[in-house]
PyMOL Python script that loads the backbone (N, CA, C, O; Angstrom):
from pymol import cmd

cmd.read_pdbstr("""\
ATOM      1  N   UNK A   1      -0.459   8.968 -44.207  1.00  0.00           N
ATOM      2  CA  UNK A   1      -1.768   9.479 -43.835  1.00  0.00           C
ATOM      3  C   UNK A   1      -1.702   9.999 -42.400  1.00  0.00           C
ATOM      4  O   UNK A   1      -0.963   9.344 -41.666  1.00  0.00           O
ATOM      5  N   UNK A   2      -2.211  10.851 -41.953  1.00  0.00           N
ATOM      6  CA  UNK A   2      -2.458  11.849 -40.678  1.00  0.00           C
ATOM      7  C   UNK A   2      -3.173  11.217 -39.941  1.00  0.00           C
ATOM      8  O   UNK A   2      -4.124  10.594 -40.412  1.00  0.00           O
ATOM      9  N   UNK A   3      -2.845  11.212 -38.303  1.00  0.00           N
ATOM     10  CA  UNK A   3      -3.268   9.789 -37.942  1.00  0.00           C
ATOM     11  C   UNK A   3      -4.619  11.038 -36.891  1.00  0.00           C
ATOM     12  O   UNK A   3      -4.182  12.149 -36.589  1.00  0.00           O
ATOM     13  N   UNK A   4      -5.753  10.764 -36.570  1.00  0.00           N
ATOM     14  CA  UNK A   4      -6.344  11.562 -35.653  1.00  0.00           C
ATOM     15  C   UNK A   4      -6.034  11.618 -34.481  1.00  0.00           C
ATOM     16  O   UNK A   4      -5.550  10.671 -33.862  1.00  0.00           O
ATOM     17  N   UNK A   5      -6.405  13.375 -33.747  1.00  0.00           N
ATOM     18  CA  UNK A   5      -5.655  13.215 -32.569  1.00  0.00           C
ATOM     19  C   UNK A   5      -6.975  13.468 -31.748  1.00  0.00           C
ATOM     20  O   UNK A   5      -8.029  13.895 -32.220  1.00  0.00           O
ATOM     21  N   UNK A   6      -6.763  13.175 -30.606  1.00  0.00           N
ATOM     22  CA  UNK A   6      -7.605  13.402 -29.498  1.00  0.00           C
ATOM     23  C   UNK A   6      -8.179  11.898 -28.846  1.00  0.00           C
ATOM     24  O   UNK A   6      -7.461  10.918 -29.045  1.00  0.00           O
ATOM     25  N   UNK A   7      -8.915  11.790 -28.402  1.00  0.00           N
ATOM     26  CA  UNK A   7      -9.793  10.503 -27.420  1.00  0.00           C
ATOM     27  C   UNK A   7     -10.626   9.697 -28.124  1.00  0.00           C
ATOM     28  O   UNK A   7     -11.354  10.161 -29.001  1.00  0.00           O
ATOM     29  N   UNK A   8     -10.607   8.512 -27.837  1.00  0.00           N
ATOM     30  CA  UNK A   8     -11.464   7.817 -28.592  1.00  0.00           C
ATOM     31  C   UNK A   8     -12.300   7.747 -27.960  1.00  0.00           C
ATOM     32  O   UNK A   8     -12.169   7.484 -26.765  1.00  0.00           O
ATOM     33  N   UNK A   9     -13.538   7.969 -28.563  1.00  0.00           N
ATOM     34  CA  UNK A   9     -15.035   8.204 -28.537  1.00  0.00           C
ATOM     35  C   UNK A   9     -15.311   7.010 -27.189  1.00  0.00           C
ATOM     36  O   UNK A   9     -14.655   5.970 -27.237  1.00  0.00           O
ATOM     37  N   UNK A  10     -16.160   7.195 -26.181  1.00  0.00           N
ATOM     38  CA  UNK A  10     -16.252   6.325 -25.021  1.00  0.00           C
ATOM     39  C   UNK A  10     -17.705   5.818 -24.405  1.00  0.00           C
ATOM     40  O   UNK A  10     -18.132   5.054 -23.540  1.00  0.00           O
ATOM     41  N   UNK A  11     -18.173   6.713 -25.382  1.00  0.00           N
ATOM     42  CA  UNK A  11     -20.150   6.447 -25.006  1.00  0.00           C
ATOM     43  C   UNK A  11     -20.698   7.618 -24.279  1.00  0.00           C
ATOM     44  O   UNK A  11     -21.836   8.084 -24.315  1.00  0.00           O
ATOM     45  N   UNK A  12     -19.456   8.070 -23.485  1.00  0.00           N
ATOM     46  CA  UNK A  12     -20.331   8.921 -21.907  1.00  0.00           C
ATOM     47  C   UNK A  12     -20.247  10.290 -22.447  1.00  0.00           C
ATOM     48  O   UNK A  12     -19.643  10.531 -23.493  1.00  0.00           O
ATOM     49  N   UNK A  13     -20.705  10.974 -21.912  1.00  0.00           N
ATOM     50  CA  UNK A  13     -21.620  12.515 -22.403  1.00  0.00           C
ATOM     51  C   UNK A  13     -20.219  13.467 -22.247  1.00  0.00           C
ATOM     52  O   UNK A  13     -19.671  13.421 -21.146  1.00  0.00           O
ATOM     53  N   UNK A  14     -19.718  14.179 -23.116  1.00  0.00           N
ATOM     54  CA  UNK A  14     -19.166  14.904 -23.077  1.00  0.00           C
ATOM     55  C   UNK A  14     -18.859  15.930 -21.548  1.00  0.00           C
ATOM     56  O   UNK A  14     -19.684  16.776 -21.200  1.00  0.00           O
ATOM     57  N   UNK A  15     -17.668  15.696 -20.827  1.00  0.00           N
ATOM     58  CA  UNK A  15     -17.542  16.454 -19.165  1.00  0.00           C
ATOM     59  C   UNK A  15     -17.988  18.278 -19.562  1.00  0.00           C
ATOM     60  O   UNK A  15     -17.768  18.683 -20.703  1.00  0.00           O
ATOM     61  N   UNK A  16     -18.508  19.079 -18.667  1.00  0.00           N
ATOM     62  CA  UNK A  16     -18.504  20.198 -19.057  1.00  0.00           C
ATOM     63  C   UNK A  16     -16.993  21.063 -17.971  1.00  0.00           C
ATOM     64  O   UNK A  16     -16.582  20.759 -16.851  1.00  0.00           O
ATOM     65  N   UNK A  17     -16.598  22.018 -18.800  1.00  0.00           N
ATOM     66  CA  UNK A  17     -15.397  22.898 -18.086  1.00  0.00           C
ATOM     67  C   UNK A  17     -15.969  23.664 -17.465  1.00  0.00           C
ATOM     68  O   UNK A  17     -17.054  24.208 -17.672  1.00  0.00           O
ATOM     69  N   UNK A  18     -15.007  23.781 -16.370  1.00  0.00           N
ATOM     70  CA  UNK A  18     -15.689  24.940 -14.994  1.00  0.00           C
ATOM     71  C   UNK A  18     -14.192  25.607 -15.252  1.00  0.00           C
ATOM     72  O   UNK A  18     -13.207  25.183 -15.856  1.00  0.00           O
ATOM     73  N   UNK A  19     -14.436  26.763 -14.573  1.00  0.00           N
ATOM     74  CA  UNK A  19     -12.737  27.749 -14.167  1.00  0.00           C
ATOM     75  C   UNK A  19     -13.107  27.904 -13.199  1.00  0.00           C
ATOM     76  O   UNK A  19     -14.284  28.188 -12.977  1.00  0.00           O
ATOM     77  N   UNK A  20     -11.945  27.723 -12.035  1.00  0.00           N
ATOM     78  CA  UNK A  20     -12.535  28.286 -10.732  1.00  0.00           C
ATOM     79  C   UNK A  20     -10.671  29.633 -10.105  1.00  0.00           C
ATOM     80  O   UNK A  20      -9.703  29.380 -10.821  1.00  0.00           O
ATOM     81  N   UNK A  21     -10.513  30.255  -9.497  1.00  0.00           N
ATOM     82  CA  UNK A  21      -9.647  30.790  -9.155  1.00  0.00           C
ATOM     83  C   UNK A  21      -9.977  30.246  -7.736  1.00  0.00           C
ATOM     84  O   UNK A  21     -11.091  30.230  -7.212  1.00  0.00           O
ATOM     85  N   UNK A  22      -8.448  29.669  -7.050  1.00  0.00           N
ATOM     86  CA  UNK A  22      -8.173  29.442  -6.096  1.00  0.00           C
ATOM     87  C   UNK A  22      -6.926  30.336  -5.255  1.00  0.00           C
ATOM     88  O   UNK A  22      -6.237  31.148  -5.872  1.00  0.00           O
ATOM     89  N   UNK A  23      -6.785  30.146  -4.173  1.00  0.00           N
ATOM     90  CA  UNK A  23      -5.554  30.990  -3.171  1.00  0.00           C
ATOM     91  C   UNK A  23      -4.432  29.818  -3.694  1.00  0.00           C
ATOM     92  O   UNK A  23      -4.680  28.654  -4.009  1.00  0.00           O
ATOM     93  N   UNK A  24      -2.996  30.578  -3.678  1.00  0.00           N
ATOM     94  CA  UNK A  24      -2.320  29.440  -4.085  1.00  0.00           C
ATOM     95  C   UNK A  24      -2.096  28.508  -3.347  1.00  0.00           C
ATOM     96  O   UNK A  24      -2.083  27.344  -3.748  1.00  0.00           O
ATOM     97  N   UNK A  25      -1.852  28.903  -1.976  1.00  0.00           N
ATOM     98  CA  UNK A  25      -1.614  27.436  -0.922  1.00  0.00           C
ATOM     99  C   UNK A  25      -2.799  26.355  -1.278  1.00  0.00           C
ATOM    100  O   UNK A  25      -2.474  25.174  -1.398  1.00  0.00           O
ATOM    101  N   UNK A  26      -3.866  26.660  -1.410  1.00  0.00           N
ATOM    102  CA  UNK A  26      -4.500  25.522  -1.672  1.00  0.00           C
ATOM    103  C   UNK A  26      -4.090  24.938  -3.198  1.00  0.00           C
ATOM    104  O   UNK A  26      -3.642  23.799  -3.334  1.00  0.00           O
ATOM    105  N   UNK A  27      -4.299  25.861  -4.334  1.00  0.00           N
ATOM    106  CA  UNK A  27      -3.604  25.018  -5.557  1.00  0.00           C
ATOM    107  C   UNK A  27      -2.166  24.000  -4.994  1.00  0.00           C
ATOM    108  O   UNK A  27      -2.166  22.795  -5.246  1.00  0.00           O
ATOM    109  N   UNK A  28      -0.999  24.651  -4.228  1.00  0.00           N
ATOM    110  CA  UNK A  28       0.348  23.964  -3.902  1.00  0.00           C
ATOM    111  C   UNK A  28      -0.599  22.547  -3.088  1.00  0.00           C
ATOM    112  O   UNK A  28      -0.146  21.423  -3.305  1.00  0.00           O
ATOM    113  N   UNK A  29      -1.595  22.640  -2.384  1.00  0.00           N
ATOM    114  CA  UNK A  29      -1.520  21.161  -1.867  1.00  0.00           C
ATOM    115  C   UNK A  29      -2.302  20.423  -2.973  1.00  0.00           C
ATOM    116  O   UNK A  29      -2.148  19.203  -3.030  1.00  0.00           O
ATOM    117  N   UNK A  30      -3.222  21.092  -3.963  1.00  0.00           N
ATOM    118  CA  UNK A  30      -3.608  20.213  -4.466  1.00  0.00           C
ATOM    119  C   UNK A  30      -2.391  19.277  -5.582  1.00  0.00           C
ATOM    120  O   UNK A  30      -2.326  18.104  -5.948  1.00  0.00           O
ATOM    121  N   UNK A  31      -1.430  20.698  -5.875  1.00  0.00           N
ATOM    122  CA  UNK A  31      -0.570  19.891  -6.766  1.00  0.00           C
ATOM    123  C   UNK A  31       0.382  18.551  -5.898  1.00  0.00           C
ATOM    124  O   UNK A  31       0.696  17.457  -6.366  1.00  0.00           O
ATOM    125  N   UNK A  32       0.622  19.003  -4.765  1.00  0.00           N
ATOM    126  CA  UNK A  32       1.316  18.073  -3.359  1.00  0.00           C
ATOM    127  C   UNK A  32       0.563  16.549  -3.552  1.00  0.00           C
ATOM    128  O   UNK A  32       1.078  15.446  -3.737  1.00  0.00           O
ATOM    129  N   UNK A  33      -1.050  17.001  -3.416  1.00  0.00           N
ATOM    130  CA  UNK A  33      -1.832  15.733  -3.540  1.00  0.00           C
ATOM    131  C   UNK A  33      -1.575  14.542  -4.838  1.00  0.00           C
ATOM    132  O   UNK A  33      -1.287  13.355  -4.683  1.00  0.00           O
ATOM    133  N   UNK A  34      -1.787  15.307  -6.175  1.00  0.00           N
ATOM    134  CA  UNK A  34      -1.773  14.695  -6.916  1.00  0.00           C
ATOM    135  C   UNK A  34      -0.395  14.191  -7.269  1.00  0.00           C
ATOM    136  O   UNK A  34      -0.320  13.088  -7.812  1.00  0.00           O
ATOM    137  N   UNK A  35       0.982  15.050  -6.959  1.00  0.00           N
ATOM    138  CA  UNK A  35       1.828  14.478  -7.095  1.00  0.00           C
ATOM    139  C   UNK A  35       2.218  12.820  -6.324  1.00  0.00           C
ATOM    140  O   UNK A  35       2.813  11.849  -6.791  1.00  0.00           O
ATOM    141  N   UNK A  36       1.512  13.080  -4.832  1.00  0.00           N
ATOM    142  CA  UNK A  36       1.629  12.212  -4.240  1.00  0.00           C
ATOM    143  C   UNK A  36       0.964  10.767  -5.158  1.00  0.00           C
ATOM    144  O   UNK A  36       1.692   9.838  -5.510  1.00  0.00           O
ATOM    145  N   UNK A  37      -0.529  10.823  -5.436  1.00  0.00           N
ATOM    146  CA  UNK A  37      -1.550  10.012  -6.238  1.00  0.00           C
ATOM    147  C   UNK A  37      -0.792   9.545  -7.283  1.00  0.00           C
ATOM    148  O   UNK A  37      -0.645   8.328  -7.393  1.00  0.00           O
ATOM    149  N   UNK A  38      -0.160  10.480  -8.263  1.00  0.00           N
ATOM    150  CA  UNK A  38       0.635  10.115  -9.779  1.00  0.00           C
ATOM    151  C   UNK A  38      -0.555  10.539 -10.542  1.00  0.00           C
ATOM    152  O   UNK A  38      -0.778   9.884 -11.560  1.00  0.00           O
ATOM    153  N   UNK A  39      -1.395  11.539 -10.245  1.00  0.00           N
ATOM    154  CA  UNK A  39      -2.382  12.002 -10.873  1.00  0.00           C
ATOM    155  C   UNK A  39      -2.700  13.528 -11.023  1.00  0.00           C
ATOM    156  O   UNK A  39      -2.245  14.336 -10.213  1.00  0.00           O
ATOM    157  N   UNK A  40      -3.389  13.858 -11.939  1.00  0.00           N
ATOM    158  CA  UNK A  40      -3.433  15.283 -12.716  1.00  0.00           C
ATOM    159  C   UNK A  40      -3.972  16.117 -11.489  1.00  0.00           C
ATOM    160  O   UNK A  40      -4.627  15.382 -10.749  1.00  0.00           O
ATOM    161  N   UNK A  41      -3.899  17.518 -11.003  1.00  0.00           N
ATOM    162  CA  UNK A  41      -4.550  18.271 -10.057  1.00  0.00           C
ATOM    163  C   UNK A  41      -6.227  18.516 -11.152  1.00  0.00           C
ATOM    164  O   UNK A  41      -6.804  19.582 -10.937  1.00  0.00           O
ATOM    165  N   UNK A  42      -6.695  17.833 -11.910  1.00  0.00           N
ATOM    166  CA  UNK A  42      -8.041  17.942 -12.272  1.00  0.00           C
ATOM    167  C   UNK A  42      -8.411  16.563 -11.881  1.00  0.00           C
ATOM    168  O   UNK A  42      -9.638  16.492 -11.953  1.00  0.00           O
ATOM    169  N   UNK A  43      -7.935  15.505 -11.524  1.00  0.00           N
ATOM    170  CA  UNK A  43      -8.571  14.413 -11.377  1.00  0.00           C
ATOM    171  C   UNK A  43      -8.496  14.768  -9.961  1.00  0.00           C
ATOM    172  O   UNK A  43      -9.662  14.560  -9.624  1.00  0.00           O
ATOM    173  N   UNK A  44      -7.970  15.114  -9.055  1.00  0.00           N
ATOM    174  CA  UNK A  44      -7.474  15.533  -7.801  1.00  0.00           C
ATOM    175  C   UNK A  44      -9.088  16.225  -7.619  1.00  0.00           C
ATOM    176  O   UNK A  44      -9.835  15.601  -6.864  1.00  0.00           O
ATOM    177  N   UNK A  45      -9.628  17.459  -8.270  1.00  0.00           N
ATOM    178  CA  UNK A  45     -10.692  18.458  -7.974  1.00  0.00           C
ATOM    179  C   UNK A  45     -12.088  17.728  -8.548  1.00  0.00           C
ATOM    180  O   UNK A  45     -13.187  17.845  -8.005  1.00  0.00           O
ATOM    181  N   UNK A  46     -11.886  17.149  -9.452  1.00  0.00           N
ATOM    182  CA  UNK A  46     -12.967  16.039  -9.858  1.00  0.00           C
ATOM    183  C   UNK A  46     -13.519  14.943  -8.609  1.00  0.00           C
ATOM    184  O   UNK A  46     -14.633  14.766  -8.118  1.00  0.00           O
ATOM    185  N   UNK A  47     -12.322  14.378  -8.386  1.00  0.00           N
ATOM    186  CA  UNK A  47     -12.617  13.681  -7.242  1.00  0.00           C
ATOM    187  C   UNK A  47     -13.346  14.284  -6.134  1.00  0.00           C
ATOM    188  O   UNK A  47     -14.410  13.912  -5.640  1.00  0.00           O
ATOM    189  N   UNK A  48     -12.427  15.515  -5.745  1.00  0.00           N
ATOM    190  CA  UNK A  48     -13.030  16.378  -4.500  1.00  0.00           C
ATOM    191  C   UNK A  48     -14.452  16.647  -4.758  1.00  0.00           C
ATOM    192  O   UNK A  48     -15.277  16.341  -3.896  1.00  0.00           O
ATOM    193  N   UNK A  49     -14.824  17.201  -5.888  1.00  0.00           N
ATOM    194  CA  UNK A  49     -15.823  17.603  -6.717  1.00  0.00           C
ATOM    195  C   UNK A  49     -17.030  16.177  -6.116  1.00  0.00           C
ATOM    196  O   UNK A  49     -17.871  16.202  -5.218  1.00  0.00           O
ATOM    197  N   UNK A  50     -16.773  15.468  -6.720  1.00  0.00           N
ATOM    198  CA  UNK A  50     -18.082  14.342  -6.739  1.00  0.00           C
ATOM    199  C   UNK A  50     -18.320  14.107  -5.261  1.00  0.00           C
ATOM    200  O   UNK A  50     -19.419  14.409  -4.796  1.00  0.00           O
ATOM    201  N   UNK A  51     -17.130  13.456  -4.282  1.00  0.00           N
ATOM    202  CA  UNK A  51     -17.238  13.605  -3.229  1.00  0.00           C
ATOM    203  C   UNK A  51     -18.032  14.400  -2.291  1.00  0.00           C
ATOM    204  O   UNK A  51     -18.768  13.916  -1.431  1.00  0.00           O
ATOM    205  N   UNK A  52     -17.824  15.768  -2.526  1.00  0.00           N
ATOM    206  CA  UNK A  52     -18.498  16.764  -2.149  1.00  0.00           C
ATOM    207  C   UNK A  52     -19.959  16.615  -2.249  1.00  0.00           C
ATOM    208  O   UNK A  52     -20.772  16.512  -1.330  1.00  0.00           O
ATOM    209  N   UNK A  53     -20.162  16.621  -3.578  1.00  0.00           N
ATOM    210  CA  UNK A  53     -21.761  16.694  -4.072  1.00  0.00           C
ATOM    211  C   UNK A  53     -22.029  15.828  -3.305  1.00  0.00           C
ATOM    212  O   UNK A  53     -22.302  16.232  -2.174  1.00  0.00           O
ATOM    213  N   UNK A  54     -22.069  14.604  -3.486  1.00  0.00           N
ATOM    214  CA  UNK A  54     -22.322  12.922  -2.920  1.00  0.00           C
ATOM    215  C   UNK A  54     -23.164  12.860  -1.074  1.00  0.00           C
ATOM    216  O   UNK A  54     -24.091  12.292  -0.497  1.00  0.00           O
ATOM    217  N   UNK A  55     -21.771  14.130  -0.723  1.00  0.00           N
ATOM    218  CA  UNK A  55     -21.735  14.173   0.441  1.00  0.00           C
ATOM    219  C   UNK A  55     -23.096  15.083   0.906  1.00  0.00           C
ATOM    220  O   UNK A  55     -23.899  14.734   1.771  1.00  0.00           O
ATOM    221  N   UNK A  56     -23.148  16.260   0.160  1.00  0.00           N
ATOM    222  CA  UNK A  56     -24.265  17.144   0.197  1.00  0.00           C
ATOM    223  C   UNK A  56     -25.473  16.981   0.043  1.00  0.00           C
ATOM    224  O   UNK A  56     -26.298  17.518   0.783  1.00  0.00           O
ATOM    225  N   UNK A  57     -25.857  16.036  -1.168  1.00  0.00           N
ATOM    226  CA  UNK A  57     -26.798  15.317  -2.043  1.00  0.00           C
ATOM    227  C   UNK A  57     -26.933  13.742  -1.875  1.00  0.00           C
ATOM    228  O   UNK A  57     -26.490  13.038  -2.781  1.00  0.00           O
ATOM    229  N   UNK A  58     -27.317  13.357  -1.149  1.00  0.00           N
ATOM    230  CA  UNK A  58     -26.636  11.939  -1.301  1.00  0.00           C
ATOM    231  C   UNK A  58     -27.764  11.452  -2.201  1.00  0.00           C
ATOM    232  O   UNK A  58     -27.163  10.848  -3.090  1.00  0.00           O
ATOM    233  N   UNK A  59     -29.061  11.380  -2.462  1.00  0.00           N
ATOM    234  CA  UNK A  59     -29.882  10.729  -2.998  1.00  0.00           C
ATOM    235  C   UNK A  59     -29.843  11.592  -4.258  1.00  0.00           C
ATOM    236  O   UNK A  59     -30.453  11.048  -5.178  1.00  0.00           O
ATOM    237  N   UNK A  60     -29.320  12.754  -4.570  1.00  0.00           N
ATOM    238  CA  UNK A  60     -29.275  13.212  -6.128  1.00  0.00           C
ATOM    239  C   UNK A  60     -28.323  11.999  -6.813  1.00  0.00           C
ATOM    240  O   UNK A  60     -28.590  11.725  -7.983  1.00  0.00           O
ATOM    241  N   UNK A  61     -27.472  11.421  -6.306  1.00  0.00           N
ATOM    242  CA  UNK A  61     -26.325  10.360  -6.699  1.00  0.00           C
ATOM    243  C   UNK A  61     -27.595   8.650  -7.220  1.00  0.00           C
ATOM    244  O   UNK A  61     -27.674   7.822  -8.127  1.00  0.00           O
ATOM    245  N   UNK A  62     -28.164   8.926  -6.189  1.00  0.00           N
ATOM    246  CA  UNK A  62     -29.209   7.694  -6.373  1.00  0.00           C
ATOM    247  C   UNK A  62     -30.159   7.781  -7.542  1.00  0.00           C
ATOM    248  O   UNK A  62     -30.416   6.897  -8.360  1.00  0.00           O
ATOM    249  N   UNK A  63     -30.676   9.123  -7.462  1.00  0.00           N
ATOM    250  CA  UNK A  63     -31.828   9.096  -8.549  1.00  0.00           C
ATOM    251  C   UNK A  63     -31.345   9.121  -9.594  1.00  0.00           C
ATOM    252  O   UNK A  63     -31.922   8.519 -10.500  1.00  0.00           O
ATOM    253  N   UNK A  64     -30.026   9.869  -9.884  1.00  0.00           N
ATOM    254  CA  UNK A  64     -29.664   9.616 -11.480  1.00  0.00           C
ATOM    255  C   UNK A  64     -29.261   8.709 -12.037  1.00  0.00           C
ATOM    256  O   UNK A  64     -29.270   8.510 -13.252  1.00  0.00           O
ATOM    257  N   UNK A  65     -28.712   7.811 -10.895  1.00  0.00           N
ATOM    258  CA  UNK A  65     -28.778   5.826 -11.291  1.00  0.00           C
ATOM    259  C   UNK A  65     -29.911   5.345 -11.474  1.00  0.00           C
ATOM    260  O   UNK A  65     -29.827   4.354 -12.199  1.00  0.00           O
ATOM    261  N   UNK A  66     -30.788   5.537 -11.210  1.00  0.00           N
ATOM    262  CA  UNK A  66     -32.236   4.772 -11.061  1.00  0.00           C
ATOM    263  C   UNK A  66     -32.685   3.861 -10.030  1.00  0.00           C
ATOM    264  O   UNK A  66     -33.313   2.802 -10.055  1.00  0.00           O
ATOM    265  N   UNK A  67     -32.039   4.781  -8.855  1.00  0.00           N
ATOM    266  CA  UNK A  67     -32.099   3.713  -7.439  1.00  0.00           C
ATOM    267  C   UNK A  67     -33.031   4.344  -6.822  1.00  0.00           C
ATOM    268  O   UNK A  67     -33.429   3.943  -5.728  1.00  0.00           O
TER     269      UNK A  67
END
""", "prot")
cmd.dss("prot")
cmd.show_as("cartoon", "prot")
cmd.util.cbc("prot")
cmd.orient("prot")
């Protein structure tokens, strides 16, 4: 029997895809980064990503917890 492929189901809302075009020196450090981490250059921009917002927004982070 064919075993299914992909992720097992986790509760949380499906991530949405962005494309972004970057200069390559910055892609080379992000790949530098994540190589360093042992982690994907999307968990690398994810990270940067939330950070960012967090940083910009700080109480958009609060209200969608219910703080």
């Amino acid at each position: 029997m064919p075993t299914k492929r992909g992720r097992k189901p986790t509760g949380k809302p499906r991530a949405t895809r962005a494309t972004a075009s970057l200069p390559p020196e910055v892609y080379r450090t992000l790949q530098d980064i994540a190589k360093q981490k042992k982690v994907s250059v999307a968990w690398v921009i994810r990270d940067a990503t939330e950070k960012y917002v967090e940083q910009q927004w700080p109480l958009l982070e609060r209200a969608s917890q219910g703080g």
